[in-house]
mmCIF entry with sequence, helices, sheets and N, C-alpha, C, O atoms, coordinates in Angstrom:
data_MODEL
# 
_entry.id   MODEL 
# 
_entity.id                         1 
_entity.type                       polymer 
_entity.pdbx_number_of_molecules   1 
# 
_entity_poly.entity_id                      1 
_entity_poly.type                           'polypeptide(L)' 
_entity_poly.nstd_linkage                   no 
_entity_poly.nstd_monomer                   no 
_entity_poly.pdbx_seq_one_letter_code       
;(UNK)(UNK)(UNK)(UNK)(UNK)(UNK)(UNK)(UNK)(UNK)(UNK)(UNK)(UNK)(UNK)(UNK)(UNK)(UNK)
(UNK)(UNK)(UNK)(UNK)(UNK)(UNK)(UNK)(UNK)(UNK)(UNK)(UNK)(UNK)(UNK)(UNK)(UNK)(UNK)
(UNK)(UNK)(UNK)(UNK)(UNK)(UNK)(UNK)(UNK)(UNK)(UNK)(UNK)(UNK)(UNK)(UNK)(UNK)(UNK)
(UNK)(UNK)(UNK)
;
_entity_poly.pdbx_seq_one_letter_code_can   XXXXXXXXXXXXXXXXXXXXXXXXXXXXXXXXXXXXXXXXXXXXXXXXXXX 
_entity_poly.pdbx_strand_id                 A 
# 
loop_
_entity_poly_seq.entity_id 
_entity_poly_seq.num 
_entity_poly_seq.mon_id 
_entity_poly_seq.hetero 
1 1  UNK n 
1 2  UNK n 
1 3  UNK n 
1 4  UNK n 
1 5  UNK n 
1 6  UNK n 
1 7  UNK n 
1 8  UNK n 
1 9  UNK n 
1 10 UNK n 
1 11 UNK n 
1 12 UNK n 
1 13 UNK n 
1 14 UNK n 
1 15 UNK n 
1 16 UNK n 
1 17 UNK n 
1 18 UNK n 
1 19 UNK n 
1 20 UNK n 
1 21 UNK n 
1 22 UNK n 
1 23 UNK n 
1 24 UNK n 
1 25 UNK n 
1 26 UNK n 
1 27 UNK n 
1 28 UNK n 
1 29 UNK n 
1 30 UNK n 
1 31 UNK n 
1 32 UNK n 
1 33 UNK n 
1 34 UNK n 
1 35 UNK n 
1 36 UNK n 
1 37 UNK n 
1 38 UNK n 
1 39 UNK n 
1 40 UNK n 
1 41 UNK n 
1 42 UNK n 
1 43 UNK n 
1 44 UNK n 
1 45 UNK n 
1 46 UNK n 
1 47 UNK n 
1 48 UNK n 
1 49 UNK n 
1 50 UNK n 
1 51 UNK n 
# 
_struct_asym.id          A 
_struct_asym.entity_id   1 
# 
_struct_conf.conf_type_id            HELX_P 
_struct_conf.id                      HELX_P1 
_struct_conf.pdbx_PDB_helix_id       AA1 
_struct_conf.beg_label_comp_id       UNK 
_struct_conf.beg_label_asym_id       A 
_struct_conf.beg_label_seq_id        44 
_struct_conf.pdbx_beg_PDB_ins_code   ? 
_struct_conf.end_label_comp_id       UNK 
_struct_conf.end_label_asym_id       A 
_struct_conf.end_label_seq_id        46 
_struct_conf.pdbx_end_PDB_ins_code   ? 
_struct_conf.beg_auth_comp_id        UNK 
_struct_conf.beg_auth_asym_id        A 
_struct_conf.beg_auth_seq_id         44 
_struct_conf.end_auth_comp_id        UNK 
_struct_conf.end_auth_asym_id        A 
_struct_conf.end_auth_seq_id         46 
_struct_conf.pdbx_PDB_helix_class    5 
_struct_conf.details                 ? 
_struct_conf.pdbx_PDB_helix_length   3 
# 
_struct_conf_type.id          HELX_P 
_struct_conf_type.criteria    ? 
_struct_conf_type.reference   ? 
# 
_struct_sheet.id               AA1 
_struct_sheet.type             ? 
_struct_sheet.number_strands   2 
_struct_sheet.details          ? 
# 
_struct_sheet_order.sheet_id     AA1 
_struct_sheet_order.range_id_1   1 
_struct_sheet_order.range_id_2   2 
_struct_sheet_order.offset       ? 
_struct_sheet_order.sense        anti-parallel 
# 
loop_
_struct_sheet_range.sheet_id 
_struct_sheet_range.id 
_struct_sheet_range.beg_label_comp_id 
_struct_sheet_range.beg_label_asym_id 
_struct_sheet_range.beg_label_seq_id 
_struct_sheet_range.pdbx_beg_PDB_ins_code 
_struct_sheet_range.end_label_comp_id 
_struct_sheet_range.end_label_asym_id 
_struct_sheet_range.end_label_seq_id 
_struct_sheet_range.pdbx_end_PDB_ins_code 
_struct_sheet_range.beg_auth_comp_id 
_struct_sheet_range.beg_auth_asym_id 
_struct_sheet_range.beg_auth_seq_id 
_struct_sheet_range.end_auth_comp_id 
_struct_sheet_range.end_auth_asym_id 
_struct_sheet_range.end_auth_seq_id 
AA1 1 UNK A 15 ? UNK A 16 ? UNK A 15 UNK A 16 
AA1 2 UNK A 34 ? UNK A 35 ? UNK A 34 UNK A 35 
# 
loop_
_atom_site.group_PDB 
_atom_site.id 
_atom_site.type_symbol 
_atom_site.label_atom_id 
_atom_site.label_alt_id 
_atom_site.label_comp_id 
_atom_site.label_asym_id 
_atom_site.label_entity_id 
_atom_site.label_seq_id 
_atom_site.pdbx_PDB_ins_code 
_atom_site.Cartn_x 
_atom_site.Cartn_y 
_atom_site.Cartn_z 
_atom_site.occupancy 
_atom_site.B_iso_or_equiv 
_atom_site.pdbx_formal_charge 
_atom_site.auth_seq_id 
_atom_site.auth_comp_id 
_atom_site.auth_asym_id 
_atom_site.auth_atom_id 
_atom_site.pdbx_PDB_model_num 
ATOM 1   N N  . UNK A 1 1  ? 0.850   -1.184 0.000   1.00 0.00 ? 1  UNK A N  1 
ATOM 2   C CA . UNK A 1 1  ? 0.000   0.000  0.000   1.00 0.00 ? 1  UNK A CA 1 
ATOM 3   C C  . UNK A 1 1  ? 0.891   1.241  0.000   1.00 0.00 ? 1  UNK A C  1 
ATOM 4   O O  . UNK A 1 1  ? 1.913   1.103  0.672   1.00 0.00 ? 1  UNK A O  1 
ATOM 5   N N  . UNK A 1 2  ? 0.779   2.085  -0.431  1.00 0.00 ? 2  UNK A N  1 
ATOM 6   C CA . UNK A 1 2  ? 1.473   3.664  -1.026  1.00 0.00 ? 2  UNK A CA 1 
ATOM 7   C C  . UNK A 1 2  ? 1.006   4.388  0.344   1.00 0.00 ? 2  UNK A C  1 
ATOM 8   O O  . UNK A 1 2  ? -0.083  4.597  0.880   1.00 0.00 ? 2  UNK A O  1 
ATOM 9   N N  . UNK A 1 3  ? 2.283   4.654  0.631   1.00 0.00 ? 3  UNK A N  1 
ATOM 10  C CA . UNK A 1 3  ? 1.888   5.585  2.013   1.00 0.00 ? 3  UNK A CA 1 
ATOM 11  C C  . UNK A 1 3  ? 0.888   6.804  2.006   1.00 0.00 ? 3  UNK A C  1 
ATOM 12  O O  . UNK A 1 3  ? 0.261   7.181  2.996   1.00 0.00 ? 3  UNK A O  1 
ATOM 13  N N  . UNK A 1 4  ? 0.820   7.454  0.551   1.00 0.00 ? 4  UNK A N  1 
ATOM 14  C CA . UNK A 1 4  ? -0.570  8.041  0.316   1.00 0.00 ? 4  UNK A CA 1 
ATOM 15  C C  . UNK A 1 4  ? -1.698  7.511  1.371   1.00 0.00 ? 4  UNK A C  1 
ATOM 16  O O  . UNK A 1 4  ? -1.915  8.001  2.479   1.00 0.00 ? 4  UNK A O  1 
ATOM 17  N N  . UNK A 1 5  ? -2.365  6.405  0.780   1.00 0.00 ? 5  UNK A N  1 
ATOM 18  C CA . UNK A 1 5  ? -3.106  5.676  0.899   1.00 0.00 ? 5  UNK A CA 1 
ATOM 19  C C  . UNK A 1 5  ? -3.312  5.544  2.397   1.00 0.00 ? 5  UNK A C  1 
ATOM 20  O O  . UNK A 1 5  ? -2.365  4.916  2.869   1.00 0.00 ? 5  UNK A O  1 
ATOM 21  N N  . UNK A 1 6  ? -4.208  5.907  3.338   1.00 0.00 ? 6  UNK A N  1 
ATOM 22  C CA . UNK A 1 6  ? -4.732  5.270  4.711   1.00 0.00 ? 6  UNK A CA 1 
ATOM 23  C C  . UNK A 1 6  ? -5.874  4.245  4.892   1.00 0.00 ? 6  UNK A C  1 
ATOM 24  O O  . UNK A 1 6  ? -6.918  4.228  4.240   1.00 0.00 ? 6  UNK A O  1 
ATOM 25  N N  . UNK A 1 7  ? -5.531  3.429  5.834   1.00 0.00 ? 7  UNK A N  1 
ATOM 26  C CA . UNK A 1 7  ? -6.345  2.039  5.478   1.00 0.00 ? 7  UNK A CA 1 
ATOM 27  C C  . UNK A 1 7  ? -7.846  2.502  7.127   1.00 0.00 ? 7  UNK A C  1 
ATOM 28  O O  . UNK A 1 7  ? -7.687  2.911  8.277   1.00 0.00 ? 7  UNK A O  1 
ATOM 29  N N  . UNK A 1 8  ? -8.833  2.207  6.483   1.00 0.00 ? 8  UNK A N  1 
ATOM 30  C CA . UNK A 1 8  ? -10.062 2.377  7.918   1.00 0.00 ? 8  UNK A CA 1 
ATOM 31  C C  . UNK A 1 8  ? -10.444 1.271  7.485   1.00 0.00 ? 8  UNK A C  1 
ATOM 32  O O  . UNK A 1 8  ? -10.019 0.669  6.499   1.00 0.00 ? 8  UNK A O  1 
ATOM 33  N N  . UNK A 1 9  ? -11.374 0.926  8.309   1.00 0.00 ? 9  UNK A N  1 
ATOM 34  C CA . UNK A 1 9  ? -12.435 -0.080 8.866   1.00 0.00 ? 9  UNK A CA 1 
ATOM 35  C C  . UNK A 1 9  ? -13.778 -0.069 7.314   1.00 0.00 ? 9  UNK A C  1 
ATOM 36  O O  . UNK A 1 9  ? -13.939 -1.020 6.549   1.00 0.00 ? 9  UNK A O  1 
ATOM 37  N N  . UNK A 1 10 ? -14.607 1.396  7.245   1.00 0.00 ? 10 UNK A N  1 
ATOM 38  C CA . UNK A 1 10 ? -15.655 1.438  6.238   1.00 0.00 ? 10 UNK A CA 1 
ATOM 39  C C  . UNK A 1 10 ? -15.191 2.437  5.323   1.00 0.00 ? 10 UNK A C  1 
ATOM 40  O O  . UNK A 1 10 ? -15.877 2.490  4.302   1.00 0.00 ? 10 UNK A O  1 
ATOM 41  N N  . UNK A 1 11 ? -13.847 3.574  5.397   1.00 0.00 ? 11 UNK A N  1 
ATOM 42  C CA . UNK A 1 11 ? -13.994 4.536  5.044   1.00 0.00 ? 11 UNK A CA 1 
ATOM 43  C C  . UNK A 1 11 ? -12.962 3.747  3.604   1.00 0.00 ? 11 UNK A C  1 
ATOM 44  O O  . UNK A 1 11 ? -11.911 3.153  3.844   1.00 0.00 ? 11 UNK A O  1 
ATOM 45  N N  . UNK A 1 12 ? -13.510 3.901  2.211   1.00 0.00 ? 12 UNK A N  1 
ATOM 46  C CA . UNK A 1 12 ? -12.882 3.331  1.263   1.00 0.00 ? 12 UNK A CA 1 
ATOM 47  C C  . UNK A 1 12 ? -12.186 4.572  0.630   1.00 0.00 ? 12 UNK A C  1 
ATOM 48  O O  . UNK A 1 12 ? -12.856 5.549  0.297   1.00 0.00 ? 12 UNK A O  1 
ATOM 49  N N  . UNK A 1 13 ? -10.595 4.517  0.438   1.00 0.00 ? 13 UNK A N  1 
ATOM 50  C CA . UNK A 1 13 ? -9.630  4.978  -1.112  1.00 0.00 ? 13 UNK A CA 1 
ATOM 51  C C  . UNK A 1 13 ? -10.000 6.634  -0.009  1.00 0.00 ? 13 UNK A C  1 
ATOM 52  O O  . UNK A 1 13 ? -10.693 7.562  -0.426  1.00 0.00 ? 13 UNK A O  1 
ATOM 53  N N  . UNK A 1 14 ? -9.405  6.602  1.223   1.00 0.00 ? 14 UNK A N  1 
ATOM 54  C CA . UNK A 1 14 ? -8.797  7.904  2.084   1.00 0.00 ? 14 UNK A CA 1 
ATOM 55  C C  . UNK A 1 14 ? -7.411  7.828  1.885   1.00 0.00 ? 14 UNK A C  1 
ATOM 56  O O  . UNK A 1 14 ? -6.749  6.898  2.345   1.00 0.00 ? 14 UNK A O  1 
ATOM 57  N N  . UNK A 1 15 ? -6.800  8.986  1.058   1.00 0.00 ? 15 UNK A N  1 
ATOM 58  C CA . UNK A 1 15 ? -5.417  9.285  0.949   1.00 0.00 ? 15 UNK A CA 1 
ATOM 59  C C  . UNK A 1 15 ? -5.483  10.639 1.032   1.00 0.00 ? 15 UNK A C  1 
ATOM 60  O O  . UNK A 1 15 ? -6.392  11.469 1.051   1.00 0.00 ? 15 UNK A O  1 
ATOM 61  N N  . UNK A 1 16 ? -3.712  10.667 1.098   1.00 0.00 ? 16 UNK A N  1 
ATOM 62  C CA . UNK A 1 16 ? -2.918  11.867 1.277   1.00 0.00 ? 16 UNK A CA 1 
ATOM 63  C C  . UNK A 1 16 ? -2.623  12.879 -0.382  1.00 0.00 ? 16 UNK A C  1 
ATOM 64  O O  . UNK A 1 16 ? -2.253  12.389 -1.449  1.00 0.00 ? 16 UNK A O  1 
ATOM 65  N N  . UNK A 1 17 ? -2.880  14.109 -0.151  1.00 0.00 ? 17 UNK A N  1 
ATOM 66  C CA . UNK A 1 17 ? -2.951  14.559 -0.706  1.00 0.00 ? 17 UNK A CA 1 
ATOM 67  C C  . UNK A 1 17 ? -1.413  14.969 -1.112  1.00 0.00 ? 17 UNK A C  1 
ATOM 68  O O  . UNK A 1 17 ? -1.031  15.188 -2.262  1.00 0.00 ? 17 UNK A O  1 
ATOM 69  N N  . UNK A 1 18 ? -0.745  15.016 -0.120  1.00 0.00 ? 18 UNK A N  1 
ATOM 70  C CA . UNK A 1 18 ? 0.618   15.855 0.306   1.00 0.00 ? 18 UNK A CA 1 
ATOM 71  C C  . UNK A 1 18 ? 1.706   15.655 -1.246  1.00 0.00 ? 18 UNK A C  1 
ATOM 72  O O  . UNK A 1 18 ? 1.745   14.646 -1.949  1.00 0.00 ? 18 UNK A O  1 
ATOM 73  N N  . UNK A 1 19 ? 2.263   16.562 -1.391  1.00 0.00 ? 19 UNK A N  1 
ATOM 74  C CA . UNK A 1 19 ? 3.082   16.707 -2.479  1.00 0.00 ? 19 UNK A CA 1 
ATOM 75  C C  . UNK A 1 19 ? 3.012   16.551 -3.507  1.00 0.00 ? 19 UNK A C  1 
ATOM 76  O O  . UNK A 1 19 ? 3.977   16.337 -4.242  1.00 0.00 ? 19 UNK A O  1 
ATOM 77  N N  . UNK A 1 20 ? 1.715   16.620 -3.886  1.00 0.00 ? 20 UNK A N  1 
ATOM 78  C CA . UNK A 1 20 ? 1.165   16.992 -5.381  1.00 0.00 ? 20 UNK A CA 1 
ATOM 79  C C  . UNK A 1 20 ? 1.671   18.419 -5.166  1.00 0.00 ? 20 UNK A C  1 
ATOM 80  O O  . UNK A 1 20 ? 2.021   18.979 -4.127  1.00 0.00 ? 20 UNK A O  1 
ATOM 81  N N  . UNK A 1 21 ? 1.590   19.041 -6.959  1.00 0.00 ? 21 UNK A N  1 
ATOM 82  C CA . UNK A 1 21 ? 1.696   20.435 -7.191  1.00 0.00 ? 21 UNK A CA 1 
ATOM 83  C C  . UNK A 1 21 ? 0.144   20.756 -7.366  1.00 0.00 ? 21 UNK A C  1 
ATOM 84  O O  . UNK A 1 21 ? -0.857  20.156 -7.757  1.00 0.00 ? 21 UNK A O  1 
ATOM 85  N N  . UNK A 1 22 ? 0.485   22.076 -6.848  1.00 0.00 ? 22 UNK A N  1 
ATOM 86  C CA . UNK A 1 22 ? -0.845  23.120 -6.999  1.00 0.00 ? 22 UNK A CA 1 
ATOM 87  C C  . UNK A 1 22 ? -0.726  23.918 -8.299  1.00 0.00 ? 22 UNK A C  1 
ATOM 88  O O  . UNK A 1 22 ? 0.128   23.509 -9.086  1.00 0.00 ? 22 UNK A O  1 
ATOM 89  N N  . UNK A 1 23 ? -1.418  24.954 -8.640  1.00 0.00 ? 23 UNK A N  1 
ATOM 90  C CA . UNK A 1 23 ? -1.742  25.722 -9.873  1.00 0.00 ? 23 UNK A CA 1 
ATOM 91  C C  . UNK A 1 23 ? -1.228  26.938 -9.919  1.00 0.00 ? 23 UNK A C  1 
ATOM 92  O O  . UNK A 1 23 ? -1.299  27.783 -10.811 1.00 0.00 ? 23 UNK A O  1 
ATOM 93  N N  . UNK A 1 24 ? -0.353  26.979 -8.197  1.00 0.00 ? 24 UNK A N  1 
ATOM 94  C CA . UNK A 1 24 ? 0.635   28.397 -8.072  1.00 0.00 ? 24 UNK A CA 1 
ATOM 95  C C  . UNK A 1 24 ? 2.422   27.408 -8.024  1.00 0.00 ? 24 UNK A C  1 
ATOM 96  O O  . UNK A 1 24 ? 3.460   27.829 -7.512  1.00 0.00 ? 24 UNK A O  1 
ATOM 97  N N  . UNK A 1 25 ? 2.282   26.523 -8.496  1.00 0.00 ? 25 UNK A N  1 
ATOM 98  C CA . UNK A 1 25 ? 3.760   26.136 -8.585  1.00 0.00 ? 25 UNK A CA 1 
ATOM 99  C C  . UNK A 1 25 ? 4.398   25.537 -7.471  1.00 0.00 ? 25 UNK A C  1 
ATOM 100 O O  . UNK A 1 25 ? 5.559   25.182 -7.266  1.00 0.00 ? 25 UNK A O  1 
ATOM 101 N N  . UNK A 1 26 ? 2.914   25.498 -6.517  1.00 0.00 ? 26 UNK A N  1 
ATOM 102 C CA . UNK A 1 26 ? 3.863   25.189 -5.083  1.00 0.00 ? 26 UNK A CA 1 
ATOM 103 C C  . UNK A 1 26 ? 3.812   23.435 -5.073  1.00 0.00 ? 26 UNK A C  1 
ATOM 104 O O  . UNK A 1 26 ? 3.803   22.734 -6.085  1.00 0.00 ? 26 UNK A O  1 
ATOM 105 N N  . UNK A 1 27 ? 3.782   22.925 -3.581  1.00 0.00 ? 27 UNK A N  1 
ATOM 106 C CA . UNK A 1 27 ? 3.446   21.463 -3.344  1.00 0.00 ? 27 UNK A CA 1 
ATOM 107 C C  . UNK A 1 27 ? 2.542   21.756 -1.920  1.00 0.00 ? 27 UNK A C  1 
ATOM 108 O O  . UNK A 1 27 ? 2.634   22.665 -1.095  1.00 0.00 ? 27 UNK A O  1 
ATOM 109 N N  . UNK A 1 28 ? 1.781   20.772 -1.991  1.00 0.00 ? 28 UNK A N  1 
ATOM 110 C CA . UNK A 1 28 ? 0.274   20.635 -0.766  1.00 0.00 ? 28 UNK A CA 1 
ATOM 111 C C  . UNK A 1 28 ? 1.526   19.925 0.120   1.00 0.00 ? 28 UNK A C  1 
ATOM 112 O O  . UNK A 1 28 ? 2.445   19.204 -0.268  1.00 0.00 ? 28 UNK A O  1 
ATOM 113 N N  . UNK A 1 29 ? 1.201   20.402 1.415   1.00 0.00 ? 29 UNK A N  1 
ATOM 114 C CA . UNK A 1 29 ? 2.266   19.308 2.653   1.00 0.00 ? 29 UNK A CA 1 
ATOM 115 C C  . UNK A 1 29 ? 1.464   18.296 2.956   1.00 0.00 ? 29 UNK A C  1 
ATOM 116 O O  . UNK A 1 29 ? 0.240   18.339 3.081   1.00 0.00 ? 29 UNK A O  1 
ATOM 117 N N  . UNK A 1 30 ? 2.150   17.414 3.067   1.00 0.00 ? 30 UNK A N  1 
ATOM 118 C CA . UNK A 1 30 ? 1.825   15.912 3.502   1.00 0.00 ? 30 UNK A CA 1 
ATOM 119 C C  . UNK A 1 30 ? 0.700   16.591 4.850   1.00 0.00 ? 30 UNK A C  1 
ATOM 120 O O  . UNK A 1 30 ? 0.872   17.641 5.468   1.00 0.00 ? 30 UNK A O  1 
ATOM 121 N N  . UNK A 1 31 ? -0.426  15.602 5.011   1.00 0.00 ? 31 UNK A N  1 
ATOM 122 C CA . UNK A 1 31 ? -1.691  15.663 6.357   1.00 0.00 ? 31 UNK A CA 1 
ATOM 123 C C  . UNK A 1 31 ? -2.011  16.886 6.030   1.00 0.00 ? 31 UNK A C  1 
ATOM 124 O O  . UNK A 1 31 ? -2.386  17.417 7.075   1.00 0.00 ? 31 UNK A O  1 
ATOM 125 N N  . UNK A 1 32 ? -2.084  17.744 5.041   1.00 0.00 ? 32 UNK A N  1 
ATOM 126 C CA . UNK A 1 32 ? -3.038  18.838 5.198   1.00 0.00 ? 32 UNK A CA 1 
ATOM 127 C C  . UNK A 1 32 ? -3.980  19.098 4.146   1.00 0.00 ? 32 UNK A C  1 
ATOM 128 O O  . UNK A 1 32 ? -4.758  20.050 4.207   1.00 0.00 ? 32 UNK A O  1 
ATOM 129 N N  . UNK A 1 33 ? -3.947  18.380 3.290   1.00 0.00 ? 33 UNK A N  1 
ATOM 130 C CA . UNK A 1 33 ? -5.289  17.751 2.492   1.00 0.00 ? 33 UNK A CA 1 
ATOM 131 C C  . UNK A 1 33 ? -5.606  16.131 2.061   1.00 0.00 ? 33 UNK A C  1 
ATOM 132 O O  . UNK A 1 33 ? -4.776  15.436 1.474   1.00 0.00 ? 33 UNK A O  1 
ATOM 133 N N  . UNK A 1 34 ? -6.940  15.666 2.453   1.00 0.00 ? 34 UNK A N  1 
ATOM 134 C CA . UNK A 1 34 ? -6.992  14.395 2.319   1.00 0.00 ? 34 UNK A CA 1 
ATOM 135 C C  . UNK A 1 34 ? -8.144  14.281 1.111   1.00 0.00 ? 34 UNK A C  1 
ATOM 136 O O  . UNK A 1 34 ? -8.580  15.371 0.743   1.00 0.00 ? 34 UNK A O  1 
ATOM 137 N N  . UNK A 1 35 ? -8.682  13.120 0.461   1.00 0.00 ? 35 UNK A N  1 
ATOM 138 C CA . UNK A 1 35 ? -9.715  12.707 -0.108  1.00 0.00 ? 35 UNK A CA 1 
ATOM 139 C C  . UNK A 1 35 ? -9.925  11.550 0.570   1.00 0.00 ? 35 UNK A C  1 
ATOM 140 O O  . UNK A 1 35 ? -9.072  11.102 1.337   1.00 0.00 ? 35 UNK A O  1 
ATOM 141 N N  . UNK A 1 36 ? -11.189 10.903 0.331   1.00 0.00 ? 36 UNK A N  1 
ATOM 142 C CA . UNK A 1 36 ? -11.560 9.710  0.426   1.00 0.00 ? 36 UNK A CA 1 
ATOM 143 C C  . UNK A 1 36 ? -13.240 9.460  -0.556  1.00 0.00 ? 36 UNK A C  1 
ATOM 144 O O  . UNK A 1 36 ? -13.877 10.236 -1.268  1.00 0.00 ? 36 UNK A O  1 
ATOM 145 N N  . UNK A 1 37 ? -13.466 8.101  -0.170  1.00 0.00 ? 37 UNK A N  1 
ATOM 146 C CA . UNK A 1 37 ? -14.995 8.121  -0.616  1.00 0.00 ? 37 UNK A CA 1 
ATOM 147 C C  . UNK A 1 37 ? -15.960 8.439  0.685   1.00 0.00 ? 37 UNK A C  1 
ATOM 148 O O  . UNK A 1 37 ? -15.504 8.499  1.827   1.00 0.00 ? 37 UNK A O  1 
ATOM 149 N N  . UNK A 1 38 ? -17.280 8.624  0.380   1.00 0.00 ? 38 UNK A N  1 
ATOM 150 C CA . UNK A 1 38 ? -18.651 8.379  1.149   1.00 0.00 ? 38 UNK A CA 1 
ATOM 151 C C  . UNK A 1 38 ? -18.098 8.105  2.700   1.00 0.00 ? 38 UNK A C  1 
ATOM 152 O O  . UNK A 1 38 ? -17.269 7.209  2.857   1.00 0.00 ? 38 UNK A O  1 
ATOM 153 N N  . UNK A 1 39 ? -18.513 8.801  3.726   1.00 0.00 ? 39 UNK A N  1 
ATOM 154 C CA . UNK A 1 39 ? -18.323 8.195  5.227   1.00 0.00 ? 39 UNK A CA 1 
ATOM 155 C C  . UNK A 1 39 ? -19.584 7.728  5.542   1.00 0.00 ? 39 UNK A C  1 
ATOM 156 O O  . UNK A 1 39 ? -19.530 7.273  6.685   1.00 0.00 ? 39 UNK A O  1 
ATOM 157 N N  . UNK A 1 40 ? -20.629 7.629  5.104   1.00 0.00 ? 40 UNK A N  1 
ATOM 158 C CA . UNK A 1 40 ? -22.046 7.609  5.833   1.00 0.00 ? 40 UNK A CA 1 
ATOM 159 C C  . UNK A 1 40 ? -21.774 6.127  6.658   1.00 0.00 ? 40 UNK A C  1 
ATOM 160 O O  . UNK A 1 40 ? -22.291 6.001  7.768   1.00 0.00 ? 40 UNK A O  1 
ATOM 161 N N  . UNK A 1 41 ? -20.956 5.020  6.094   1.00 0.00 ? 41 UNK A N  1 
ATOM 162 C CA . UNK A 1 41 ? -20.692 3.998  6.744   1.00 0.00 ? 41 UNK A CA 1 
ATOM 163 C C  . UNK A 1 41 ? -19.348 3.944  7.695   1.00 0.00 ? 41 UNK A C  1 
ATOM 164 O O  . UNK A 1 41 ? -19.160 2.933  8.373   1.00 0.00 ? 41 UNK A O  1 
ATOM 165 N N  . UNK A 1 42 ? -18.617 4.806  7.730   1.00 0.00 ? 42 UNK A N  1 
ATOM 166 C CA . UNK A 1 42 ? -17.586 4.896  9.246   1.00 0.00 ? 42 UNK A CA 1 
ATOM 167 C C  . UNK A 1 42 ? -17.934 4.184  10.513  1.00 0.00 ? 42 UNK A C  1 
ATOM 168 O O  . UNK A 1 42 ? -18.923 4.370  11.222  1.00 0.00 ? 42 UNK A O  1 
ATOM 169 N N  . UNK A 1 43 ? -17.520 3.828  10.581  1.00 0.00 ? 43 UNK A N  1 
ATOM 170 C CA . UNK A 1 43 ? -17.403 3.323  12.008  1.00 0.00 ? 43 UNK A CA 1 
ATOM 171 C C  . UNK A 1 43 ? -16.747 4.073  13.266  1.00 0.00 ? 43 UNK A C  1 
ATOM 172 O O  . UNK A 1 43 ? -15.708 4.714  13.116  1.00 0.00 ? 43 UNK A O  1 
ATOM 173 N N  . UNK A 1 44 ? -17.379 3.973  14.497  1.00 0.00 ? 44 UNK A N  1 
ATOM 174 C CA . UNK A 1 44 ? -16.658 4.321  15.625  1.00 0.00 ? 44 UNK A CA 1 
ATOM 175 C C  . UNK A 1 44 ? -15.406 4.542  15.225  1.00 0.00 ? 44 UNK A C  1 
ATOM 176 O O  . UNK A 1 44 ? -15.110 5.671  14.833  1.00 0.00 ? 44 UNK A O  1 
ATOM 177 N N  . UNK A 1 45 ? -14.298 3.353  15.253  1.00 0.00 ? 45 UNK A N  1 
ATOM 178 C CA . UNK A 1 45 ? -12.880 3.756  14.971  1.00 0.00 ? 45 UNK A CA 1 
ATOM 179 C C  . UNK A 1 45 ? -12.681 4.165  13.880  1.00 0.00 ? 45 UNK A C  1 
ATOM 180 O O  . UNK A 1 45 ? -11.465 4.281  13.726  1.00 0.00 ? 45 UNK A O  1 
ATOM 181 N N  . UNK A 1 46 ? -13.128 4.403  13.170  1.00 0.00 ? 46 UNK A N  1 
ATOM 182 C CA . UNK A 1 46 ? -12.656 5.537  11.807  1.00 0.00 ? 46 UNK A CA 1 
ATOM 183 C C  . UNK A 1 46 ? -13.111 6.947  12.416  1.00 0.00 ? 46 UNK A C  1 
ATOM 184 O O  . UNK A 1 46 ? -12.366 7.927  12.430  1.00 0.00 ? 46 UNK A O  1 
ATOM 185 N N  . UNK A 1 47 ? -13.898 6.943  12.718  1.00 0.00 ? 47 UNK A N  1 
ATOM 186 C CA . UNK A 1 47 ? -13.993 8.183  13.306  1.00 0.00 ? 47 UNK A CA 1 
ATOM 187 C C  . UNK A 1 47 ? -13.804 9.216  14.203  1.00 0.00 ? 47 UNK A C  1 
ATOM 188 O O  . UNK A 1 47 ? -14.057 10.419 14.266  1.00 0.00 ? 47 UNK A O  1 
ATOM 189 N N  . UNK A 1 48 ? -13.056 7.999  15.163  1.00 0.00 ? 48 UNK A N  1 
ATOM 190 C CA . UNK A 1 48 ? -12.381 8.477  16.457  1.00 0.00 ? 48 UNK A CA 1 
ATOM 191 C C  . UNK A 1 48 ? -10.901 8.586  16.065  1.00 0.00 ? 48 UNK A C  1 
ATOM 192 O O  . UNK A 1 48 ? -10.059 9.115  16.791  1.00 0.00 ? 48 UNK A O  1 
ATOM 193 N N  . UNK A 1 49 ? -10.638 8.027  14.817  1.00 0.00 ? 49 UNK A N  1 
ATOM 194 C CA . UNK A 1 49 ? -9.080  8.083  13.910  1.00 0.00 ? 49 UNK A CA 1 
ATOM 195 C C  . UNK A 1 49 ? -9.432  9.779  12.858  1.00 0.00 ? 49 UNK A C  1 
ATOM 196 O O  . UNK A 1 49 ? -8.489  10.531 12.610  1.00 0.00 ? 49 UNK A O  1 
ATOM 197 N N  . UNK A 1 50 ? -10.133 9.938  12.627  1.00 0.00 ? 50 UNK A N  1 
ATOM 198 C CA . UNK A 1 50 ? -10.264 10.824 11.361  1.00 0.00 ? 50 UNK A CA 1 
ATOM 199 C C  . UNK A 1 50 ? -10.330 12.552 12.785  1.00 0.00 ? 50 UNK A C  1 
ATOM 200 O O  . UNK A 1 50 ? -9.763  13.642 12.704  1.00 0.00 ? 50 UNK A O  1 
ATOM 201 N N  . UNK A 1 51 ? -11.062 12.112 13.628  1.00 0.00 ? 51 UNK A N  1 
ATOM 202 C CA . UNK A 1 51 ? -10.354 12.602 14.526  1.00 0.00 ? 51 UNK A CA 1 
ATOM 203 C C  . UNK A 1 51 ? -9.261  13.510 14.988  1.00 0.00 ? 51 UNK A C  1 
ATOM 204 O O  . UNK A 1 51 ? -8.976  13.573 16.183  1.00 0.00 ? 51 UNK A O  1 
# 
C-alpha cells in the first residue's frame, strides 16, 4: 500500500494529498489535504481516527 493511501475499517480509497503540485507552482504538505470516498458507513474507529 502507497503511504498516500490510509487504510479504515468502512472509510474506502482515504489518501494523502501531500506533495502533489498546486496551480501556483507550489506542493500541498503531507496531512493537510486528504480525499476519500462516502463516510455515511464509518465506524466508531474511523472516526475516532479521522479525529
Amino acid at each position: 500500500m502507497s503511504d498516500r493511501l490510509h487504510a479504515f475499517e468502512a472509510i474506502d480509497n482515504f489518501r494523502d494529498y501531500g506533495d502533489y503540485a498546486t496551480a501556483a507552482g507550489r506542493r500541498v504538505r503531507h496531512g493537510r489535504l486528504f480525499r476519500s470516498a462516502h463516510h455515511g458507513r464509518a465506524s466508531a474507529a474511523d472516526l475516532e481516527r479521522l479525529a
